[in-house]
C-alpha positions, 0 to 999 in steps of 0.5 A: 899956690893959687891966687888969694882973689881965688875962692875955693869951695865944693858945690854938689849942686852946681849947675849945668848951665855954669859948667857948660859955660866953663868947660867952653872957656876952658876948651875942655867941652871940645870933648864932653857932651856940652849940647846935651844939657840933660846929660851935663846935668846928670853927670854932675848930680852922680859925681861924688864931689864937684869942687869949685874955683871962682873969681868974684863969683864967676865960675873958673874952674871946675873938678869933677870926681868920682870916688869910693871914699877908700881906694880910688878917685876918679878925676873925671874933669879938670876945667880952668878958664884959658884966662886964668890958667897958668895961676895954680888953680887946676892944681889946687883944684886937683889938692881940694879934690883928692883931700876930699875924697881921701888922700889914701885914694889913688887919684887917676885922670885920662889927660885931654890932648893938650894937657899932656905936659902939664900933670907931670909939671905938677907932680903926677906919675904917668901910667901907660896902661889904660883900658876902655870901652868906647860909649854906645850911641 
């Protein structure tokens, strides 16, 4: 269980600027397109839901998910502040989203590198076949 100073909540306009800043203290900008501030922001304005973690409301924690409500969710970003990882907030993060979208919904997520062991940690199953094609530039 998360810290009880945690406050959880789902912001659909929550803006660039606070993501940015935490996909930076969470490391997870080394691989999202934080200088391109016009594509942060329409990336959170076509997510389905944003759910939020905050410390006397500073941002730190964010998931970002993309979801047809039915059968599959999308978990396009999962960002804790390194200062407070290690607490349970990704995995409540990770509960508030896939209730939100429908827990009939199969959650998937691509792992950043260093966050191969921590979903089996909390329960999620590995699948070994993911297909992609890479962006245009």
């Amino acid at each position: 269980m998360a810290d009880s100073d945690i406050q959880y909540a789902r912001e659909p306009q929550l803006s660039a600027t606070e993501f940015i800043d935490v996909l930076v203290r969470s490391t997870l900008a080394e691989r999202r397109p934080v200088s391109d501030q016009a594509r942060i922001e329409q990336m959170l304005r076509h997510a389905d839901v944003v759910a939020t973690a905050r410390a006397n409301g500073l941002l730190v924690g964010v998931s970002r998910a993309i979801t047809d409500f039915s059968y599959c969710t999308y978990l396009s970003d999962l960002a804790v502040d390194v200062a407070f990882q290690g607490r349970g907030i990704g995995q409540e993060l990770i509960r508030q989203t896939h209730s939100a979208c429908g827990l009939r919904t199969r959650l998937i997520l691509l792992a950043a590198p260093k966050a191969q062991t921590y979903y089996p940690h909390i329960g999620m199953e590995r699948h070994e076949s993911c297909w992609m094609i890479a962006p245009q530039s």
